[in-house]
N, C-alpha and C positions, 0 to 999 in steps of 0.2 A: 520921308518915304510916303509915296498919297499908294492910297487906296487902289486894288484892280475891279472891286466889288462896283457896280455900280449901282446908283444909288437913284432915286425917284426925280431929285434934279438933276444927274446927267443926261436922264431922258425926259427929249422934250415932250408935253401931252398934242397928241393928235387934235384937231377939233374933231365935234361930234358930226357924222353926215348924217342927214336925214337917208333910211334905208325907205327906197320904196322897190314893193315887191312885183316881178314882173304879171303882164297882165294874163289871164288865163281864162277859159273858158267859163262860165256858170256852169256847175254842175247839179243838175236835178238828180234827188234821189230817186230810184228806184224802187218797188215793193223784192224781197229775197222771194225766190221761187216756192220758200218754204210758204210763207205769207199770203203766196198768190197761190200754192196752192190748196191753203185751208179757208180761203175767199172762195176759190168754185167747187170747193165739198162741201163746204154751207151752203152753200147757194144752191147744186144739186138735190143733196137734201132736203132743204127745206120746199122748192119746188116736187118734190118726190112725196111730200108728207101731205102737200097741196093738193095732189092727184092729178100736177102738171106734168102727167109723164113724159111727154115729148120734149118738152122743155129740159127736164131733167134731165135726160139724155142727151140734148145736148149739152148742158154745163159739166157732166162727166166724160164727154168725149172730149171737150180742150181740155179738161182735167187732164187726162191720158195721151193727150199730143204732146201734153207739155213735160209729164212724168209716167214713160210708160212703164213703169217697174212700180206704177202702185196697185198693190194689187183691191186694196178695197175700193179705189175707180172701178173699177172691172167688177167687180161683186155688186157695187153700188148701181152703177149701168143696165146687171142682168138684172134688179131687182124691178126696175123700170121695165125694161123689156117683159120680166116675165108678167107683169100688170095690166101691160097691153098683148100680151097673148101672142106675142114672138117670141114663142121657146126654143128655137134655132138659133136667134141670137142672143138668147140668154144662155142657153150651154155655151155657145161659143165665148163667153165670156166670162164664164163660171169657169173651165177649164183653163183661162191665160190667168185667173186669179188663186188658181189654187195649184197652178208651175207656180209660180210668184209668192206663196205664203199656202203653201200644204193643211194651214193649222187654221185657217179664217171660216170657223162658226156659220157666218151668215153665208157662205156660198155653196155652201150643205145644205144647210136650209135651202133655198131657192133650187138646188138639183131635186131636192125630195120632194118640195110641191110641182116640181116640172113632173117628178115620176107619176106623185100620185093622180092629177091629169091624165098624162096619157094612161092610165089604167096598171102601172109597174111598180104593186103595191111592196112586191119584196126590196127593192131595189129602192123605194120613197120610204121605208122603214128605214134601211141600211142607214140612208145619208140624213135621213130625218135626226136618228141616234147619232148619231157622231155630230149634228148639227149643235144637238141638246148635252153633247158630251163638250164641247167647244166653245161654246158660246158664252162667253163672259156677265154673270146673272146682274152683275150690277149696271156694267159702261151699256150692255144692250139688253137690256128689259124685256121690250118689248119685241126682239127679234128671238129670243128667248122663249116667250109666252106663245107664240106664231109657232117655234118649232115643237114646244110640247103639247100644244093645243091639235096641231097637224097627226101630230105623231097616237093622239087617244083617239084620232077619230079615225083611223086610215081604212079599217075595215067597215064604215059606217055610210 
């Protein structure tokens, strides 16, 4: 009686083909939007730290072309603006960043030295405090030291 099993010599071995794979585009990576966008917040920044205001300004408006829900672009932007002494569009930018993050320290700050310019020492107090209530003492130091520095001097 033979076997139904079959067995490694009933089947015969294929030869091997060479596998070649079909041909396809080159693909260049990309930077992830995340990437690209922590390249023009540095970049803003560090021109903003420069006293390249206008430059900054721009690097934080492709910022905000490319990601308009961030809202420290917009905080970042007004801080520029208010340096160069456009305080319309610094509110205007202070306000799209705090729809956008209610709780962001630094856009306090920049409404309370817009106030205390224009002479709106109750109102540069308000936001001044909330600036220094908000403001993270470690990651921003120096934005920190600007709101409680602002804030001992407002009737001075």
């Amino acid at each position: 009686m033979e076997s139904s099993i079959p067995t490694s010599e009933a089947t015969p071995k294929q030869p091997k083909q060479n596998y070649t794979p079909p041909l396809t585009k080159s693909i260049t990576p990309t930077a992830t939007p995340e990437v690209e966008a922590l390249f023009l917040y540095s970049r803003g920044l560090n021109l903003f730290r420069a006293e390249k205001f206008i430059e900054s300004v721009n690097a934080f408006s492709t910022l905000i072309k490319r990601m308009p829900n961030l809202a420290i672009a917009y905080k970042s932007r007004a801080a520029a603006y208010y340096h160069m002494e456009k305080f319309e569009l610094a509110k205007k930018d202070i306000e799209q960043a705090l729809l956008l993050d209610v709780d962001l320290g630094g856009a306090y700050l920049y409404l309370g030295l817009i106030h205390k310019k224009e002479g709106d020492i109750e109102l540069a107090q308000k936001n001044l405090q909330m600036a220094v209530n908000l403001i993270h003492p470690i990651r921003e130091t120096e934005e920190l030291r600007i709101a409680e520095s602002a804030l001992g001097n407002l009737n001075k």
